[in-house]
C-alpha positions as CSV (number, residue, x, y, z in Angstrom):
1,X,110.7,9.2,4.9
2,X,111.8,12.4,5.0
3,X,115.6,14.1,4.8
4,X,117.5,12.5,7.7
5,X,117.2,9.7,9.9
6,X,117.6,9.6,13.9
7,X,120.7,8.4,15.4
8,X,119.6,6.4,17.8
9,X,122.4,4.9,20.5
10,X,122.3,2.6,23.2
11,X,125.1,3.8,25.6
12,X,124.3,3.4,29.3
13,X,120.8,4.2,29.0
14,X,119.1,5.3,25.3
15,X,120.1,8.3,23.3
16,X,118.6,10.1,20.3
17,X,120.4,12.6,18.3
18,X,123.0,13.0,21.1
19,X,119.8,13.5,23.6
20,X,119.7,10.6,26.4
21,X,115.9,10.3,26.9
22,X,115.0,9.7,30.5
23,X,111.9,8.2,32.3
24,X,111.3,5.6,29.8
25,X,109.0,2.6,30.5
26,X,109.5,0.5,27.5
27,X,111.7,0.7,24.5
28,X,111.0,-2.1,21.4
29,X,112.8,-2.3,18.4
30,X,112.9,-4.3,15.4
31,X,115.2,-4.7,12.3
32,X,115.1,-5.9,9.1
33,X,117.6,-6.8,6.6
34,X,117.4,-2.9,4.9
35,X,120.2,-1.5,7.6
36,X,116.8,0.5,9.5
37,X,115.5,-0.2,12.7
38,X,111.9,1.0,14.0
39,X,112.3,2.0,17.1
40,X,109.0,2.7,19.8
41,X,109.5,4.7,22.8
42,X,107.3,4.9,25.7
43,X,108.5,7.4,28.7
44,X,107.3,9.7,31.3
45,X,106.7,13.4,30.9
46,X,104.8,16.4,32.1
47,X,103.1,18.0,29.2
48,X,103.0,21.5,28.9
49,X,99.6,22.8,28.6
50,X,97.8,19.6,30.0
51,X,99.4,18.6,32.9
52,X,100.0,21.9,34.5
53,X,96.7,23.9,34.3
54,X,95.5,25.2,37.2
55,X,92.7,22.9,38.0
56,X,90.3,26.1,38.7
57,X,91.1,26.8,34.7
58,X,90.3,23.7,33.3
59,X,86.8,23.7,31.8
60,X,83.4,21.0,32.4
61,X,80.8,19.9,30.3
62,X,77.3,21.0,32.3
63,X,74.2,19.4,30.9
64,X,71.0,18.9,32.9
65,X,69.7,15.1,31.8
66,X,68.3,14.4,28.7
67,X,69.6,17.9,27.6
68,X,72.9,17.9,24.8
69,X,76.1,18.8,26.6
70,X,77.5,22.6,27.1
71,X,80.8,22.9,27.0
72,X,81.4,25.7,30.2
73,X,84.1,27.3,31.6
74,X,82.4,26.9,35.3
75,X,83.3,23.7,37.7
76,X,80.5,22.8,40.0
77,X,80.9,22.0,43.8
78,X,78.8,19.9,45.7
């Protein structure tokens, strides 16, 4: 483990390091009997770079068959 641990709170919804995390779908944790919980967190979130491209940016594979895939920056329309 490195340096410091995560505060985690529960108070009215969940916080981390004074950050209440919102969206969230799941939370599990578990504890043992070394005062440490592990805590998993699934939420909701937009991710910058992936989820906000312009779909005329994103790029296709184009392969004719039985040809190895090309990795192009073209979209074809049919």
């Amino acid at each position: 483990m490195s340096g410091q641990l995560n505060q985690v709170k529960i108070d009215n919804g969940l916080i981390v390091n004074g950050q209440r995390i919102n969206d969230i779908t799941d939370v599990k944790m578990e504890s043992n009997v070394e005062n440490l919980s592990k805590v998993t967190v699934t939420f909701l979130g937009e991710v910058d770079g992936l989820d906000n491209i312009d779909p005329a940016s994103r790029y296709a594979l184009k392969r004719e068959p039985d040809e190895p895939c090309e990795l192009t920056d073209e979209i074809e329309t049919k």
